[in-house]
N, C-alpha and C positions, 0 to 999 in steps of 0.2 A: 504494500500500500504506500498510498505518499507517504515521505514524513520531510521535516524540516525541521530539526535540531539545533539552536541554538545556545551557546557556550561563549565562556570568557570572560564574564559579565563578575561586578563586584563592587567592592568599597576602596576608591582610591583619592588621594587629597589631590585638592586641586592643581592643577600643572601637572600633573600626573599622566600616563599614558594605557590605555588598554587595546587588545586585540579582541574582537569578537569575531567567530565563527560561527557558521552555520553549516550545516552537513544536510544534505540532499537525499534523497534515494525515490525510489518508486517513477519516477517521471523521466524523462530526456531533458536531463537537466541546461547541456550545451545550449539548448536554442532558444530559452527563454530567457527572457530579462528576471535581473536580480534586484530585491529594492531592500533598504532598510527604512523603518520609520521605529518613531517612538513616541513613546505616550507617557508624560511627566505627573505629576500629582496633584490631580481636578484637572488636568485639560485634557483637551483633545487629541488623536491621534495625529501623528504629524510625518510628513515622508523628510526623509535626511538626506537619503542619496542614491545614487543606481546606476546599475553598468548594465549595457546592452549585450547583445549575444558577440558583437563586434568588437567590445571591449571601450567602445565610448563611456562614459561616466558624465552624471551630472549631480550636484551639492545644491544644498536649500545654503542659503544665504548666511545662515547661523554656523555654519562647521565648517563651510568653505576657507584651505586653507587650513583647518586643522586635523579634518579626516578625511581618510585616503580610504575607497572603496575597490575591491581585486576581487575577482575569482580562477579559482583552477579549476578549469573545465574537466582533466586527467580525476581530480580527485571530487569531482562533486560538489566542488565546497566554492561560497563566497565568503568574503571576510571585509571587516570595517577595523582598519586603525583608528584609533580615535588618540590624539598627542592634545596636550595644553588642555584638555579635562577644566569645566567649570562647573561650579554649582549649577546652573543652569542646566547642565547637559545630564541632570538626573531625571532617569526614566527607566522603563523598560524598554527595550530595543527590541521589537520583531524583524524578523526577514519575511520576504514577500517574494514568489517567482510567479510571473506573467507569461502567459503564453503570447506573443505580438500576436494585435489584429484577430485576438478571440477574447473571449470575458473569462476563460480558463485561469486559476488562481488558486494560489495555493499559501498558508499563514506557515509559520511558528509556532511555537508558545510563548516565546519572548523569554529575555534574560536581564535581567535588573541591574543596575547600573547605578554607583551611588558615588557621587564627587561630594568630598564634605572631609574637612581639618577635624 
């Protein structure tokens, strides 16, 4: 079956640096787009960033410049550097993969993320 695993996620002070992973399986992972968003404490959910099956990426205005979004197609996996870590960037962080040009869609469960001295 699908799944989407995500990992890496924690309690780091601010300036601080994480990797978050996400691990794939059940789908053809190569050909779909990859997204993260997150969802911080009473808000909304929010998209951060995404690499297309081509390997283009694009950043929400808030992380640009401080995460770096990659996948390895070989191992299934995408992944989110997140460096200079703010209070602000406390959330949960899901992954999201998109089929292009179908409504096909697949979550997470998210990995919690906590910036704070």
């Amino acid at each position: 079956q699908v799944q989407l695993v995500e990992s890496g996620g924690g309690l780091v002070q601010p300036g601080g640096s994480l990797r978050l992973s996400c691990a794939a399986s059940g789908f053809a992972f190569s050909i779909y787009a990859m997204y993260w968003y997150r969802q911080g404490p009473g808000k909304q959910r929010e998209w951060v960033a995404d690499i297309n099956r081509d390997g283009t990426t694009k950043y929400s205005d808030s992380v640009k410049g401080r995460f770096t979004i990659s996948r390895d197609n070989a191992k299934n996996t995408v992944y989110l550097q997140m460096n200079s870590l703010k209070p602000e960037d406390t959330a949960v962080y899901y992954c999201n993969a998109k089929l292009p040009y179908s409504t096909v869609a697949y979550w997470g469960q998210g990995t919690q993320v906590t910036v704070s001295s």
